[in-house]
N, C-alpha and C positions, 0 to 999 in steps of 0.2 A: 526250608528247601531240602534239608535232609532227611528229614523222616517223607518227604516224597519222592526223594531220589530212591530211600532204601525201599519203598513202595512197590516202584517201577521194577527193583533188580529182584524181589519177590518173586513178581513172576516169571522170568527167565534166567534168571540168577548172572547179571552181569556184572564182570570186575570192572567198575568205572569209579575211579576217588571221585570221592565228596567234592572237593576241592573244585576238580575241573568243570561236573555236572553244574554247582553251583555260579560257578563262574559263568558259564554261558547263559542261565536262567536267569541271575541277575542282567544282565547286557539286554536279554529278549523281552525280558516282558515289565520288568523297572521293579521299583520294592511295593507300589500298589498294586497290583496285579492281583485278580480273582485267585481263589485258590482253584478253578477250573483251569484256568490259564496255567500256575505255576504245576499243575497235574499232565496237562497235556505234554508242557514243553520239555518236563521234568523227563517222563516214559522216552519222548523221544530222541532227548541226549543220553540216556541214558539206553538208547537201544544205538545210536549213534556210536560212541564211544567204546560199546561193547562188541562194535562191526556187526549188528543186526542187519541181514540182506535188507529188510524191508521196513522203514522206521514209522510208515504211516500204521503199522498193526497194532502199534501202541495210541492210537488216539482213543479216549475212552467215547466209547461205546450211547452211555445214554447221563444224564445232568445226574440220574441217584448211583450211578457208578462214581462218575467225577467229584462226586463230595464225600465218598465213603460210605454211604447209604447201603446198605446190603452186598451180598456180592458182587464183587470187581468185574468188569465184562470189557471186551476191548474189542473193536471193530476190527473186522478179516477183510474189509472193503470197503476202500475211497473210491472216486472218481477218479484217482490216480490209476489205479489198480482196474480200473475197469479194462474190457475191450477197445482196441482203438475203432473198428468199427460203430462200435454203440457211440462213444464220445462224438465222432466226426457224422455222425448220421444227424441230420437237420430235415426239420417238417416246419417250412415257413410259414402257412395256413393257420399253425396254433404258436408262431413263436414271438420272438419280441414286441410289436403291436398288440397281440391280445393280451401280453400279460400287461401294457402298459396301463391297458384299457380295465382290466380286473383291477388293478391297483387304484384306479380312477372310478370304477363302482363304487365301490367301497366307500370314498372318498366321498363321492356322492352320497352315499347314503347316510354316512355319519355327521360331514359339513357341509351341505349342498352350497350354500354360498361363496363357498371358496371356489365353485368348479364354474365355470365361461356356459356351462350347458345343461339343459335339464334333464337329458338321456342317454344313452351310452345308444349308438344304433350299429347294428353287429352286421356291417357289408363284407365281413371276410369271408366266409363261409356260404356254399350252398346248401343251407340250412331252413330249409323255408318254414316247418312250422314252428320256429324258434320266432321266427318276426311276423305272426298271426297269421299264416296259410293254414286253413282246415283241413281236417283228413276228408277223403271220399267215403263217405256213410257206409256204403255197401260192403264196404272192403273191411271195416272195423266189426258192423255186425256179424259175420263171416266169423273174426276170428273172438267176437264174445260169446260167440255158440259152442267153437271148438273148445275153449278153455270153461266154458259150461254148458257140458252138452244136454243140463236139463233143460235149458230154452227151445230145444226140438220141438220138448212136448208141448209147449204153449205157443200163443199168436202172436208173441211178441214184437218179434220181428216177421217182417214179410217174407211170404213163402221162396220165393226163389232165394233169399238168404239161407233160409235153415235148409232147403235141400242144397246148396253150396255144401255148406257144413256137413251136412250127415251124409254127401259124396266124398267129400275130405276123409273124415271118422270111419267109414267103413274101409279105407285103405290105411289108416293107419293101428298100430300096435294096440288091438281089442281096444279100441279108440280113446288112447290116451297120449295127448300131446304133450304129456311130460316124460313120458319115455325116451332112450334113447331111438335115434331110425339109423336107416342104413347108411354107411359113409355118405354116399353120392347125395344122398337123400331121399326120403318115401317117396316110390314110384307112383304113387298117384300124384303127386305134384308133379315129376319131372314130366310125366304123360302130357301132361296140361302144357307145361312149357314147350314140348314137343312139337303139340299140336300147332299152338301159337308160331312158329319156327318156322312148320310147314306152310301155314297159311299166310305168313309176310314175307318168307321167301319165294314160294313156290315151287321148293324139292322138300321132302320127305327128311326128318328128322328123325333119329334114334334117341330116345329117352336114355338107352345106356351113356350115350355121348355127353351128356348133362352132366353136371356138379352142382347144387345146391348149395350155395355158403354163405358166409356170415358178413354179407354186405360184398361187394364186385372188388372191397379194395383183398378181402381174403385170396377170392381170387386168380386175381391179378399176382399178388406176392408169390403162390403155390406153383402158375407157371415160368414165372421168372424164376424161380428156384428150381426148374426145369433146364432152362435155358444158360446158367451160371455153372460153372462147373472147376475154375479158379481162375487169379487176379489176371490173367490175358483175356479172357472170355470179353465180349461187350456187347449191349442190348443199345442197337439205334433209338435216342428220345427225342421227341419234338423240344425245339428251343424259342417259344417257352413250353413249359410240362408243368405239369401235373405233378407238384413234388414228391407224391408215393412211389412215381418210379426214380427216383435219383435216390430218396430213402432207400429204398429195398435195395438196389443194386449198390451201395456202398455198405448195409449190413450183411448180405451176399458174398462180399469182396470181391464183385468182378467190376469191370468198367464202363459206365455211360459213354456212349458214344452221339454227340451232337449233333444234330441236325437241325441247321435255322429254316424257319417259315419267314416265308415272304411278308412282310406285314405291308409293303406297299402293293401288293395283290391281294389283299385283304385276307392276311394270314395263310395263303396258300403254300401247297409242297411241289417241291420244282425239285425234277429227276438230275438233275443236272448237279444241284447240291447235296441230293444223300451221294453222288457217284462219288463226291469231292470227301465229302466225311468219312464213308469207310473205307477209300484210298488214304487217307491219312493215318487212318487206325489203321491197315492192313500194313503199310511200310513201317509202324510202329512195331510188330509185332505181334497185333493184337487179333482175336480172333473172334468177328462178329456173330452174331446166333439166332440174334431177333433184330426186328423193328417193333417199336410202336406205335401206333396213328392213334390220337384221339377226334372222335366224329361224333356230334357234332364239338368243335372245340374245348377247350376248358387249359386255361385260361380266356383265351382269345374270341370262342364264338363263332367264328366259320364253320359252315360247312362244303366239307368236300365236294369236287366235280366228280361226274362218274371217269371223266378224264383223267382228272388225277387221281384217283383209287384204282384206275386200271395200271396208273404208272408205276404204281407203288406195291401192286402186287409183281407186274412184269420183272420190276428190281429185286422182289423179293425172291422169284424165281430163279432171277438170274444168280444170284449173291446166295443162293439157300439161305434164306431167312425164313424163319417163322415169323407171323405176323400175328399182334397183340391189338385186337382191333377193340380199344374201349370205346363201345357207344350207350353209355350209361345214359346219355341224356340225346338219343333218339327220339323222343316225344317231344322235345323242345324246340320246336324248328317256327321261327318269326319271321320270315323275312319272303314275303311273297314269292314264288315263284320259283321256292330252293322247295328240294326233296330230300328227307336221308335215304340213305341207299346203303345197305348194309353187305360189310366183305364178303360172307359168307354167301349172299344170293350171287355178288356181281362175279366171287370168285367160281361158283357154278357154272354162271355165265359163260365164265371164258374157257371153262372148263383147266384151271390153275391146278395145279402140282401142290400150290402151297401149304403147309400147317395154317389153318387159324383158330385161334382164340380169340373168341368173343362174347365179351362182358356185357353185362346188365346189371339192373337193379333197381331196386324199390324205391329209395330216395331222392330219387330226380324224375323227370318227367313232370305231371301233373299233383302226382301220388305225396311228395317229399315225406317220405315215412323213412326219415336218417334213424332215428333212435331202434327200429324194431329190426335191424341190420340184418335184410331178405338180399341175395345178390344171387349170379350164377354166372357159369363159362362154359360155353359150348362150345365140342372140339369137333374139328372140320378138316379129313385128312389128317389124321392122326393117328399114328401106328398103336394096334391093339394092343401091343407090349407095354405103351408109354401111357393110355387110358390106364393100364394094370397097376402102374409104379404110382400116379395121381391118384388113385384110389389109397393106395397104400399112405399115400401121404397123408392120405384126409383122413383114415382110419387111424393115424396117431390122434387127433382131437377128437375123435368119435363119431362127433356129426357136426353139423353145425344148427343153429335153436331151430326146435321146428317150428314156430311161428313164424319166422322170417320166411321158411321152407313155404309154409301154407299161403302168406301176404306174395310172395313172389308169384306163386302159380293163379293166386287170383286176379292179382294185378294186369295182369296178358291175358286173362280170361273175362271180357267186360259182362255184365248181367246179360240175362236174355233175352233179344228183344222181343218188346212184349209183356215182361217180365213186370211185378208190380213198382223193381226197384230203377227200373231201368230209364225211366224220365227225369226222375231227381238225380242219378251217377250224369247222365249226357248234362243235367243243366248244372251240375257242379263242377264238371270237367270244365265245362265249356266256359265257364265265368273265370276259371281261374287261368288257363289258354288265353284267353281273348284279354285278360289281364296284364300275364308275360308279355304277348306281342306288344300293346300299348306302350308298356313298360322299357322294351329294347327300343322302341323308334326313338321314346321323349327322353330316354339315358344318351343315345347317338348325338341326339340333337342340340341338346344343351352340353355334352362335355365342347361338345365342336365348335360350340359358342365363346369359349374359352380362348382368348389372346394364352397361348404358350402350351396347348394341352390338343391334341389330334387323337380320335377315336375312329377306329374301323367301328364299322358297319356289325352291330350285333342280329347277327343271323341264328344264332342259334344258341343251348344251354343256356347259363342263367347269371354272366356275367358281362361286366368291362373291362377292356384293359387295352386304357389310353396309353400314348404316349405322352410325357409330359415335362418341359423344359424348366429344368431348376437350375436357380441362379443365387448372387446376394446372399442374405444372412444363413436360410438353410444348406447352401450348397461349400459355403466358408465353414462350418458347423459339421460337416458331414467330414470335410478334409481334417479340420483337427481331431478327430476322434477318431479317422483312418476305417470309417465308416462309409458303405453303399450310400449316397445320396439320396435316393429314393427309399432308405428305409431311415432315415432322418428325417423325410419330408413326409412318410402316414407316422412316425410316433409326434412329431408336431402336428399333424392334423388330429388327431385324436385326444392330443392334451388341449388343442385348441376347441375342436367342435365336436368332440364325443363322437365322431365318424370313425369307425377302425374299418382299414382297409390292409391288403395284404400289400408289400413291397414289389415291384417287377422281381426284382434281383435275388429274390426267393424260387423264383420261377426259370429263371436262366432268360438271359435278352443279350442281344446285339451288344460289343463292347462298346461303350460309349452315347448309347440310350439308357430312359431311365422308364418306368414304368408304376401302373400300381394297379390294382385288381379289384374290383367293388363287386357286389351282387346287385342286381338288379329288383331282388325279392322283396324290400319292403314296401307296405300298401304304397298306394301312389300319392296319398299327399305326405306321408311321411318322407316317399323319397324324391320329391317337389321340394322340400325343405332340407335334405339331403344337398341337394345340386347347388342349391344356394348357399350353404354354406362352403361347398367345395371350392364357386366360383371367389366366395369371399376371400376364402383362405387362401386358392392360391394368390390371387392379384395381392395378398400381403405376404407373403411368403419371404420373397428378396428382401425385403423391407424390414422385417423381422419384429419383433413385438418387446417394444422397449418402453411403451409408457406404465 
C-alpha cells in the first residue's frame, strides 16, 4: 500500500502520511484486493487527503496503466465529470429492453437451451429491412451505377436506371459521389425533391428551401436547435412522442412542453389542450417557440383530420409558434378512407403566416432504407436570414453523404411510366403496402382480443401502442425496484418470449396508464406467432413465473 500511495503522490506530489492513505485502503477494499483496486483507491485518497478538487482524475486510465505496464495514464473523464445534459438525455427506443435483448442473443447463441425461445424478434424499432423487408430494385440499381459509374456503359441494368444515374452524375462534382457537395445538398437532387413538393402539394417549391440530410432525425435536431435559445425557451411535444424530441431538447437545455393526445379519440389533438399546456408554461415563465405534430403518428398511428391540422396551425398563429411537421411516414397510411394531408399544402390553403418545417425521409414509407440515412426539411415561410444561419449550421458538418442525398431524390421521383423498371417498382411497392395494411387490421384485431390490453385503431406508420393493464407479480416487481411498470412488463417479455418491445413510459403517457410500443414490420406469420405469444405472456404476467 505504500509504494502505491507514493505512486499516486508521484504525479501531483501530495503531502498525504502513509499512515492515513493506508488506513483508508485497508477499511475499502480488504487485504485481498486486486492490485488494480488497491491502485485505484490508493490515487484517490491520496488525491482526497491532499484536497485535490477533482479525485475521479486519478482513476487509472487503461488495465496496462493499473498494473504498471508502461506509462502511467489517468483518466480526465468519468461519467461524473460529464455534462448534466449528456447524463439526463435518454432515448428509450435503444435503451434498457434492447440491451436486455442483446444480453439474451448472445445467450442464445452460446446456450440456446437455457433461453424459453428460439429468436430474438426486434418489434422496437422501425426498422424494416432488419426483419426481411426488401429494398425497391429500382432505387438500389440507381445508386450501384452512381457509385460505379462504369455500368453506364453496359446493359446491365435497364435503361431508365442508368439514365436516372448519368442525370444524377451529370449534376454532381465531375461526377464523383464521393466528393464533398454543397451544404444544403447537390441541386440536382434538391430540384428533384422540389418538383415532388410541387406536384403533392400543388404550389411551387424552391430548391433553395430544401436541406438534404443525414436521415429527418438530422434534421429535425438543426431546427430545434433554431428554436432553443436557453433553459426558459420550450418546444410543444406530443404525449406520447417520438423520443428524439425530448432527447434533443434536454441536450439543447431548453424545455418540452407537453401536450396529451386524446387516445380515446384515437389519438387525436384537441385545441382546447395545447391552450391548457402553454398557459401552464407561460405562468411558469416559460417561453414557447415551436410545436411539434407527428403525422401520420409514431408512437400511436393516427392520422390527422384536416380539422385538426387546421386547429393546430390557427394555434400556431395565434401563440407564434413555428410548426415542426414530422411526416416521415406519409406513405404509410392503412386505414380506409383516411388521407395524409400535409402542413405545408393545407397551410397554403389557408394562406397561414406560419414557419413550417417539414420532414421526410428514406426510411419509412415503403422504401425502409434506415441504414443509407437520406432525409430532408423543407422550409415554408421562413425568413431568408434564418435559411442563411441553417446553412451555416449545415456547413459545420460539410454536407451530409451523398448517397442518402441521391436515394432521397429518387425515392419521390418513381421510374417512368413506361419505363422498363417501372412494373416490377409498382409490383414491389405494392406487395409490400398491401402487406403493411393486412398487418395494422390483424395487429388491431388481436391486441383487442386481449382481457386487459386496448389498442386504437392502426391507421397509419408502422406501429402499436396499446394500452395495457398490469397487475400481480409484474406490477409488485416494478414497485420494488421503484421502476415504470410498463418497463418491467417488455424486459419480462423479452426474457420471456424473445419479443422486445419499447416501454410507453419512454414515450411520455397519461399519469397512471401504462403502455408499450411494437412494430408491426415483421412477415406476417412471424408476427401471427408474435401475438401469441404476447397474448400468452400477458394472461401470465400477474401470476408470475415461479415453476
Amino acid at each position: 500500500s505504500k509504494f502505491l500511495v507514493r505512486k499516486a503522490r508521484s504525479v501531483s506530489r501530495p503531502a498525504a502520511p502513509n499512515t492515513v492513505a493506508s488506513a483508508m485502503l485497508s477499511r475499502a477494499v480488504g487485504p485481498r484486493a486486486s492490485a488494480e483496486a488497491w491502485q485505484t483507491l490508493a490515487c484517490r485518497s491520496a488525491a482526497r487527503v491532499a484536497g485535490a478538487a477533482s479525485p475521479q482524475q486519478w482513476v487509472p486510465r487503461t488495465a496496462a496503466a493499473a498494473s504498471g505496464r508502461g506509462r502511467q495514464r489517468f483518466s480526465t473523464m468519468t461519467v461524473d465529470m460529464l455534462p448534466k445534459h449528456v447524463v439526463n438525455c435518454e432515448y428509450a427506443v435503444r435503451g434498457a429492453v434492447l440491451l436486455k435483448a442483446e444480453e439474451l442473443q448472445k445467450k442464445l447463441q452460446a446456450t440456446p437451451d437455457q433461453v424459453p425461445f428460439k429468436k430474438i424478434v426486434a418489434c422496437n424499432i422501425g426498422n424494416p429491412q432488419a426483419v426481411g423487408q426488401a429494398p425497391l430494385k429500382f432505387h438500389r440499381q440507381v445508386l450501384a451505377c452512381l457509385t460505379d459509374p462504369s455500368l453506364l456503359k453496359t446493359d446491365f441494368y435497364p435503361e431508365d436506371v442508368r439514365d436516372r444515374a448519368a442525370h444524377y452524375l451529370a449534376g454532381v462534382h465531375d461526377g464523383r459521389v464521393g466528393a464533398y457537395s454543397h451544404s444544403k445538398g447537390h441541386a440536382v437532387f434538391r430540384k428533384d425533391v422540389a418538383k415532388w413538393l410541387t406536384e403533392r402539394d400543388g404550389f411551387e417549391a424552391n430548391p433553395d428551401d430544401i436541406f438534404l440530410t443525414d436521415g429527418a432525425s438530422a434534421a429535425v435536431k438543426m431546427v430545434m436547435q433554431l428554436a432553443v435559445g436557453g433553459p426558459n425557451d420550450g418546444v410543444m411535444l406530443p404525449i406520447p412522442q417520438y423520443p428524439l424530441y425530448s432527447a434533443t431538447m434536454t441536450l439543447l437545455g431548453g424545455q418540452p412542453v407537453s401536450y396529451y393526445l386524446d387516445e380515446e379519440a384515437g389519438w387525436g389533438i384537441n385545441v382546447a389542450e395545447l391552450e391548457r399546456s402553454i398557459g401552464e408554461f407561460r405562468k411558469q415563465g416559460g417561453n414557447p417557440r415551436a410545436i411539434a405534430v407527428i403525422n401520420p403518428g409514431n408512437p400511436t398511428g393516427q392520422i390527422l383530420s384536416r380539422e385538426a391540422m387546421e386547429g393546430v396551425l390557427k394555434f400556431a398563429e395565434r401563440e407564434r409558434l413555428m410548426v415542426l411537421a414530422d411526416e416521415v411516414y406519409q406513405d404509410n397510411i392503412h386505414a380506409d378512407g383516411k388521407e395524409f394531408i400535409s402542413f405545408r399544402k393545407l397551410g397554403k390553403e389557408l394562406g397561414s403566416t406560419v414557419e413550417i418545417f417539414s420532414f421526410h425521409s428514406v426510411s419509412k414509407g415503403v422504401t425502409g432504407e434506415c441504414g443509407l440515412r437520406g432525409g430532408l426539411v423543407h422550409c415554408h415561410n421562413v425568413d431568408p436570414g434564418v435559411i442563411e444561419q441553417m446553412y451555416k449550421l449545415s456547413s459545420i458538418s460539410l454536407c451530409s453523404n451523398v448517397l442518402g442525398q441521391a436515394l432521397m431524390a429518387s425515392v419521390v421521383t418513381p421510374p417512368p411510366v413506361g419505363g422498363a423498371s417501372r412494373a416490377l417498382w409498382d409490383t414491389e411497392r405494392q406487395a409490400i403496402y398491401s402487406a403493411l395494411k393486412r398487418k395494422a387490421k390483424r395487429v388491431t384485431e388481436r391486441l383487442n382480443s386481449i382481457e386487459g390490453i386496448t389498442c386504437q385503431p392502426i391507421e397509419g406508420a408502422m406501429y402499436a401502442f396499446p394500452q395495457v393493464t398490469i397487475k400481480g407479480y409484474v406490477m409488485k416487481k416494478a414497485i420494488s425496484y421503484a421502476t415504470p411498470a410498463d418497463q418491467i412488463y417488455c424486459l419480462e417479455m423479452v426474457e420471456r418470449t424473445g419479443i422486445v418491445t419499447v416501454p410507453g413510459s419512454g414515450f411520455g403517457q397519461r399519469p397512471g396508464t401504462f403502455h408499450f410500443r411494437m412494430t408491426i414490420l415483421p412477415d406476417e406469420p412471424t408476427l401471427e406467432k408474435v401475438l401469441d405469444d404476447i397474448e400468452k405472456f400477458h394472461n401470465e404476467h400477474a401470476g408470475g413465473w415461479f415453476a
